[in-house]
C-alpha positions as CSV (number, residue, x, y, z in Angstrom):
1,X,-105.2,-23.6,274.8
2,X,-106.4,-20.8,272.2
3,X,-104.8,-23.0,269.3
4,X,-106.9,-25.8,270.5
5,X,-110.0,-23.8,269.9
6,X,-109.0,-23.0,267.2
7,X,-108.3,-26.6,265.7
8,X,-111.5,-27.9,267.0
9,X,-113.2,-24.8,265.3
10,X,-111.6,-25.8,261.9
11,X,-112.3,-29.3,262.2
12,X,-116.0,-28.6,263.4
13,X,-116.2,-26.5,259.9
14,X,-114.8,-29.2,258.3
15,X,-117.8,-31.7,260.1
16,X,-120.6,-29.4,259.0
17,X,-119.6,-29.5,255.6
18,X,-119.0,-33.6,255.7
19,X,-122.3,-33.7,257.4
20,X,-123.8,-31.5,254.8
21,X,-122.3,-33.6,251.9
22,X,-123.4,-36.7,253.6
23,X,-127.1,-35.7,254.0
24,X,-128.2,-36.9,250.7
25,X,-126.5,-40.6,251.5
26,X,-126.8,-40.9,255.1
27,X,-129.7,-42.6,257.0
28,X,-131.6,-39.5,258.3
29,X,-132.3,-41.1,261.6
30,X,-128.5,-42.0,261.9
31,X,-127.4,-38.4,260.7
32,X,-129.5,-36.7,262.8
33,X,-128.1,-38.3,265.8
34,X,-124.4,-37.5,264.4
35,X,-125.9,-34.1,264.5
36,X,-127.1,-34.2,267.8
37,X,-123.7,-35.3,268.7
38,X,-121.5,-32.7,266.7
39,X,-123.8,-29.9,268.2
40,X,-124.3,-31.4,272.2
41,X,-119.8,-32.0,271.5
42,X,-119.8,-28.2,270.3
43,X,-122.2,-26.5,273.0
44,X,-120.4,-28.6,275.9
45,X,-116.7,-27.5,274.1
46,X,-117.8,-23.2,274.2
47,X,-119.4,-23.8,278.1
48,X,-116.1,-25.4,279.1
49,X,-113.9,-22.9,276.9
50,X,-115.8,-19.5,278.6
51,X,-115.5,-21.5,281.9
52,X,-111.9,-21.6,281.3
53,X,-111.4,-18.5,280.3
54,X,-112.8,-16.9,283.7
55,X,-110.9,-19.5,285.4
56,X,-107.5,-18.3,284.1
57,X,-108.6,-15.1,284.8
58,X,-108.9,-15.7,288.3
59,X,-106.1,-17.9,288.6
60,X,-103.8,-14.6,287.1
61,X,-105.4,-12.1,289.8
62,X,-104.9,-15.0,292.5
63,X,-101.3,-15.1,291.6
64,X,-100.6,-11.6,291.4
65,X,-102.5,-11.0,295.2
66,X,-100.2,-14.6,296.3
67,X,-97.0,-12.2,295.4
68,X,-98.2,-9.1,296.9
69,X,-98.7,-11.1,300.3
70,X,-95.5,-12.8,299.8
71,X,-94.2,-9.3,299.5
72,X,-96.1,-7.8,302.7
73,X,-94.7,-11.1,305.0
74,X,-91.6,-10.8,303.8
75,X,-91.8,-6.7,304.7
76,X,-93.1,-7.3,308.4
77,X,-90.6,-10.1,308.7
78,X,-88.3,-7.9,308.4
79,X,-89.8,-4.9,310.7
80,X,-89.9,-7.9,313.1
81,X,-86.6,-8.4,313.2
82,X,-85.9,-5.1,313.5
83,X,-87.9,-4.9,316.6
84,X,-86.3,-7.5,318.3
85,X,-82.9,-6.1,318.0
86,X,-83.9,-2.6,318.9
87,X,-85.9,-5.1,322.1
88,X,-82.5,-6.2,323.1
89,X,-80.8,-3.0,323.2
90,X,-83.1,-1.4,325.2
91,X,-83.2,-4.7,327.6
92,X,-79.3,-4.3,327.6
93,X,-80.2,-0.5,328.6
94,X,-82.4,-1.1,331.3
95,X,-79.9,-3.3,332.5
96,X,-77.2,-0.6,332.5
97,X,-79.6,1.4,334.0
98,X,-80.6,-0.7,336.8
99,X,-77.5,-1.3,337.5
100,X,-76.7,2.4,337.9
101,X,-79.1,2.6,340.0
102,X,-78.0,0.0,342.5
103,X,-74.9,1.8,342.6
104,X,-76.6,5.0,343.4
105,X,-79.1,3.7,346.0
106,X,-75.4,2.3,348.2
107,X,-74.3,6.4,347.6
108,X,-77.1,7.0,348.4
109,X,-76.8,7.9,352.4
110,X,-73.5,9.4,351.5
111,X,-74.5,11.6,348.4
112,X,-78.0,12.4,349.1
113,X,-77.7,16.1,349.3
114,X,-75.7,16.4,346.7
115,X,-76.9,13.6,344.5
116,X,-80.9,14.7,344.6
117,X,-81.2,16.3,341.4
118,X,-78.9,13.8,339.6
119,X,-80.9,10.8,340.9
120,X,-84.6,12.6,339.7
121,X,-83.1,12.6,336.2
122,X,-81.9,8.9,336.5
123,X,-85.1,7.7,337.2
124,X,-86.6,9.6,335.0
125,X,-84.8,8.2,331.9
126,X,-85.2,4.6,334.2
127,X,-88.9,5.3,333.8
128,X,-88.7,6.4,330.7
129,X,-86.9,3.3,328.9
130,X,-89.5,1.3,330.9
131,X,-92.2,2.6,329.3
132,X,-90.4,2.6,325.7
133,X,-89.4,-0.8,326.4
134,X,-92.8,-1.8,327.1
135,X,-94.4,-0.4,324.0
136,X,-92.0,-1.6,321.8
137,X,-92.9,-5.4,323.4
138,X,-96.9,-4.5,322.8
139,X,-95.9,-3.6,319.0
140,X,-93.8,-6.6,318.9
141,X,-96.9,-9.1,320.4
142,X,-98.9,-7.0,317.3
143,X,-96.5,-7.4,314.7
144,X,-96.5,-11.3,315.4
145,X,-100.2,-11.7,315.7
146,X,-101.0,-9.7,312.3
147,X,-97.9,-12.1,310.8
148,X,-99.9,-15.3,312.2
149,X,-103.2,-13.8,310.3
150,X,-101.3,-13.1,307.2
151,X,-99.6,-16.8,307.4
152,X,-103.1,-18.2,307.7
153,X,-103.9,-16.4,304.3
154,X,-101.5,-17.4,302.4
155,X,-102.3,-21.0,303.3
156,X,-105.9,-20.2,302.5
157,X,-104.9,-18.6,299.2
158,X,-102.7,-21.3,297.8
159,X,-105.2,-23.7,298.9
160,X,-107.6,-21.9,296.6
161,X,-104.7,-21.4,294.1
162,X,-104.2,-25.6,294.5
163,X,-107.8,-26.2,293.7
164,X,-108.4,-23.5,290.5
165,X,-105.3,-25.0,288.9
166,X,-107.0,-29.1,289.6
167,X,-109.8,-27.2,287.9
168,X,-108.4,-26.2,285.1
169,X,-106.2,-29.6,284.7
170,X,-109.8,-31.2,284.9
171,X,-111.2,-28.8,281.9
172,X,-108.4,-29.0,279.6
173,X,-108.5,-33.0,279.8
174,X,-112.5,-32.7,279.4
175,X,-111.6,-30.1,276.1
176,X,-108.9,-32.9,274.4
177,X,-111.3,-35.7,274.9
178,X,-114.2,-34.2,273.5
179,X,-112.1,-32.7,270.5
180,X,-111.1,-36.7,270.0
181,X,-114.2,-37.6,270.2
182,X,-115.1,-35.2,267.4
183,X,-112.4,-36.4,265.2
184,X,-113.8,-40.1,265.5
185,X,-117.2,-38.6,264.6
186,X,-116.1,-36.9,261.6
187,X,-113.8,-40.5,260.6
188,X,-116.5,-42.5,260.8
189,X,-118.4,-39.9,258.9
190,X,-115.5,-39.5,256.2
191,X,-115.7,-43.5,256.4
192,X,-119.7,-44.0,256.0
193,X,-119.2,-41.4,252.7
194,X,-117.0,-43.3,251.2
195,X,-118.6,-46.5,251.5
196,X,-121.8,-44.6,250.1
197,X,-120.2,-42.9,247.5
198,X,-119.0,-46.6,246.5
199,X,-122.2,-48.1,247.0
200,X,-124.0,-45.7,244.6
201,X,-121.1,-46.4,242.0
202,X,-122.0,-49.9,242.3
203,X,-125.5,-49.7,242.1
204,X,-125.1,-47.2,239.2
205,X,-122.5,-49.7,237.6
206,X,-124.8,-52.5,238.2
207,X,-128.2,-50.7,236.9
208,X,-126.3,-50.0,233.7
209,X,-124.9,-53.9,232.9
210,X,-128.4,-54.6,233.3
211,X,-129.8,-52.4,230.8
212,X,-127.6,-53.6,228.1
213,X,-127.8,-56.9,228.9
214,X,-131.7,-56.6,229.0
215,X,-131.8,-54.0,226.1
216,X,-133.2,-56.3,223.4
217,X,-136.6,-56.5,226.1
218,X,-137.1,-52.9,226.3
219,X,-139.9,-52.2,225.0
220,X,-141.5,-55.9,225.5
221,X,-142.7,-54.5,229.5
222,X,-139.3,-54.3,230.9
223,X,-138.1,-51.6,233.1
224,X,-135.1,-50.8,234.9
225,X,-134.9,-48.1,237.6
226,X,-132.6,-47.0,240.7
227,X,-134.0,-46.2,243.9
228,X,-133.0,-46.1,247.5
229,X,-129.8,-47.7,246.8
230,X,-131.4,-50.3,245.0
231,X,-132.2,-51.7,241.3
232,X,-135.4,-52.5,240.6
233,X,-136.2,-54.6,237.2
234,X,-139.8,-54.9,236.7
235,X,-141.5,-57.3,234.1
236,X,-144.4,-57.2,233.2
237,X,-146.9,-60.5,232.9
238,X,-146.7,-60.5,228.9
239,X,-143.2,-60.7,228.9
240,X,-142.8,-64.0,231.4
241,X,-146.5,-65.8,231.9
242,X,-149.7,-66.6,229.6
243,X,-152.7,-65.6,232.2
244,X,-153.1,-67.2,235.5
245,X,-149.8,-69.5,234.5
246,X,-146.1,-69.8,236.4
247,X,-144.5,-71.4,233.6
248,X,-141.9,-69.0,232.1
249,X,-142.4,-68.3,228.2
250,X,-139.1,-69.2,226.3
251,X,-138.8,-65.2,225.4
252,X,-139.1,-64.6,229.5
253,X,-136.6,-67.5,230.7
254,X,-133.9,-65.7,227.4
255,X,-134.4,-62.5,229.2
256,X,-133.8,-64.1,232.9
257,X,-130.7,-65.8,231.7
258,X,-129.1,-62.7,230.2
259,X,-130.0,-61.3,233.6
260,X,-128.7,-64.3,235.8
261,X,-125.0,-63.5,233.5
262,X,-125.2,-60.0,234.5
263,X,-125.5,-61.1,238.4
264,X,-123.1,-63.7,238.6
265,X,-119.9,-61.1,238.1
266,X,-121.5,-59.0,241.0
267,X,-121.4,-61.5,243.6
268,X,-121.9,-58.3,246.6
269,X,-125.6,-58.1,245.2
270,X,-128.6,-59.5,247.0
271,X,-131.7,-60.7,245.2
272,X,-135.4,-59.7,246.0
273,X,-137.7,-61.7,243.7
274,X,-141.7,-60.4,244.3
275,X,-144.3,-61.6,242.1
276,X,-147.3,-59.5,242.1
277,X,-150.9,-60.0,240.8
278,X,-153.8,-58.0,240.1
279,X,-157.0,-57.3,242.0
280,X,-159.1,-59.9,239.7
281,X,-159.3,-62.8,242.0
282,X,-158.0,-66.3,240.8
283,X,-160.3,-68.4,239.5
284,X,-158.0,-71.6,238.8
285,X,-157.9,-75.4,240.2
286,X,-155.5,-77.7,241.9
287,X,-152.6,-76.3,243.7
288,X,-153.5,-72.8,243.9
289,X,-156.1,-71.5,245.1
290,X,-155.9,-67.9,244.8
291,X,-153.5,-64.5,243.8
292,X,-151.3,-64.8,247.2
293,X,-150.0,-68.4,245.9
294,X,-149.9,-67.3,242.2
295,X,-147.4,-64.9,242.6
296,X,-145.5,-67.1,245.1
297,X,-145.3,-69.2,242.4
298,X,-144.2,-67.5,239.7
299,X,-141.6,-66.0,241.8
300,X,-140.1,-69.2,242.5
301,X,-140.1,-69.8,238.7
302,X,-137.9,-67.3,238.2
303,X,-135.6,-68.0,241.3
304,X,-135.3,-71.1,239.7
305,X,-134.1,-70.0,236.5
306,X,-131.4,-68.1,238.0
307,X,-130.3,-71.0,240.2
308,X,-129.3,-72.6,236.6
309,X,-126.8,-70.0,236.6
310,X,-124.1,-72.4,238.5
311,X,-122.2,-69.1,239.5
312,X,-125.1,-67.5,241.9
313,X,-125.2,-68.4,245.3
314,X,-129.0,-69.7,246.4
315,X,-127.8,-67.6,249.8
316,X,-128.4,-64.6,247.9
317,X,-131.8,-65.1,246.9
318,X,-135.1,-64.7,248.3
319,X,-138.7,-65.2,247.0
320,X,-141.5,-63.3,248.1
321,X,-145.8,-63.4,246.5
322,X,-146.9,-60.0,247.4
323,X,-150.2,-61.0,246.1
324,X,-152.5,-58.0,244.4
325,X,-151.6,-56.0,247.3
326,X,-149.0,-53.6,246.4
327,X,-150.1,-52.0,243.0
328,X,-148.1,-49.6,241.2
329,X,-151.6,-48.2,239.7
330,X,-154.9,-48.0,241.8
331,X,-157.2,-47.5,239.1
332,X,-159.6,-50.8,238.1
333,X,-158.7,-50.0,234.5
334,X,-157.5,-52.9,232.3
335,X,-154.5,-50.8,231.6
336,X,-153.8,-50.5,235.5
337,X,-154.3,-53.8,236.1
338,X,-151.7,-54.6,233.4
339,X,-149.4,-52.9,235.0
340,X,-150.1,-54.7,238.3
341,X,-149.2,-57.8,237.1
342,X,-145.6,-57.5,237.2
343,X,-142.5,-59.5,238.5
344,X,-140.3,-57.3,240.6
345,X,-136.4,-58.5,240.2
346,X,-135.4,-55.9,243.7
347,X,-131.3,-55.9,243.3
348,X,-129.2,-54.6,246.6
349,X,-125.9,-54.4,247.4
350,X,-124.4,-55.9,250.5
351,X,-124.3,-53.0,253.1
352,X,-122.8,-55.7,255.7
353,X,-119.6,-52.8,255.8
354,X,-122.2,-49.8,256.4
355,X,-123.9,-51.5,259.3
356,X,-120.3,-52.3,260.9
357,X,-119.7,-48.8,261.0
358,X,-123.1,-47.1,262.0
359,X,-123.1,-50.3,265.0
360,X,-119.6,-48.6,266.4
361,X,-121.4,-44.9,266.6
């Protein structure tokens, strides 16, 4: 039992340290209901382990006082059985004896005068092994009573005995299934590392295919950034529309293209097209009326673009307009509202595996 605290000790280390390593990758939500978990798995695995503890405890001092009364029973069995024979031989004496004195009663008329003193001290040792006889049968009536009492302690005790040791069966099989529960914990722990240890790989991987495809637009309002387990490539207006247009400029639609190459190796990425205007309001005709459809717009330009990349899958695409309503500036500067107006390329891997595994837990 000790070695099994012990093991569940090491591998509770062991957790902490995963758990630790995990924190920066883990959902927090998720890891702080593994926590929960590990430490609710932990407090219920010490309050079962002292329990135990005092149980065996008892269970020693019930087993030594089970042998001592086994010990005493089997003494006063055997006083009793002395009794009885020394019973019988003073029976068989006061037999003897009363036969004697039947004898002596039919001398009697004859022997009287000589026979007086002799038949004092007969019925004086008759009265005497009467009275023996009958304490020895009031210590015998004793000696069985106090053996009936003891019998009906023993079957207390090993009744008691019966129901620590169901006790303690009960607590050791509560101990191993928490300790296997632990071990599943830390697997799937072990397991949702590994898959985020790959996913940032990937995600590192992917954010660096797309700066050298997109490396001849660098300084043209192109940016590339990780975040969240995500790659976000961010072009600005200059680089893709003339003002208030959805038509992709030549130089834009080269840059999409390179990018469309880069995605169609990396067939485990989703794609988030947002198009996002500024707070100027739109002051255009015919189909659209203001910034909301704008940017829808021009983010289906560029979906479209990439669907001319035969090897992308349209499943992996979505368009969104976000309208002026999620700026990356707040001022009302013209160089803010530059900034603004900005197509967002959002890249994210499939997490299709991670979810699996966080639905099991």
């Amino acid at each position: 039992m000790n070695k099994a605290f012990t093991t569940l000790t090491g591998k509770s280390v062991i957790f902490i340290i995963i758990i630790a390593l995990a924190q920066s990758c883990v959902p927090a939500k998720q890891l702080k209901e593994l926590e929960y978990k590990h430490e609710r798995a932990v407090s219920d695995r010490d309050s079962l382990k002292e329990v135990n503890e005092d149980l065996t405890v008892a269970n020693t001092e019930m087993g030594a006082e089970l042998d001592l009364m086994k010990n005493r029973i089997s003494g006063t069995r055997q006083q009793l059985a002395e009794e009885i024979d020394t019973s019988r031989h003073y029976k068989h004496q006061y037999k003897v004896y009363k036969n004697m004195y039947s004898d002596l009663a039919n001398k009697q008329d004859v022997l009287i005068k000589s026979s007086q003193e002799e038949m004092r001290k007969l019925m004086a040792e008759l009265q005497v092994a009467r009275e023996d006889l009958q304490k020895r049968e009031d210590r015998l009536y004793t000696l069985r009573d106090s053996l009936t009492k003891e019998r009906e302690k023993l079957y207390i005790l090993e009744a008691q005995l019966s129901e620590r040791n169901a006790i303690l069966a009960a607590l050791d099989s509560s101990l191993q299934a928490k300790e296997q529960n632990i071990l599943q914990k830390s697997k799937r722990i072990n397991e949702l590392e590994r898959i985020l240890q790959a996913k940032d790989s990937a995600v590192m991987a992917l954010k660096n295919k797309v700066l050298d495809a997109l490396l001849g637009f660098k300084n043209q309002g192109l940016t590339v950034t990780q975040k969240n387990g995500k790659v976000y490539v961010s072009l600005e207006e200059k680089l893709l529309f003339k003002s208030g247009q959805w038509t992709v400029d030549p130089k834009g639609q080269k840059a999409i293209s390179k990018l469309a190459g880069v995605l169609a190796t990396n067939k485990d990425v989703n794609i988030v097209i947002e198009g996002h205007t500024d707070d100027v309001p739109y002051l255009g005709s015919g189909p659209i009326k203001d910034n909301w459809d704008l940017s829808v717009k021009r983010a289906t330009s560029i979906l479209k673009i990439l669907l001319k990349n035969g090897d992308i899958d349209p499943k992996r695409l979505t368009a969104a307009g976000r309208g002026e309503f999620m700026p990356v500036e707040d001022a009302k500067s013209p160089e803010a509202r530059r900034k603004n107006r900005r197509t967002e390329i959002i890249l994210t891997p499939n997490l299709d595996e991670l979810f699996d595994i966080l639905e099991t837990n």
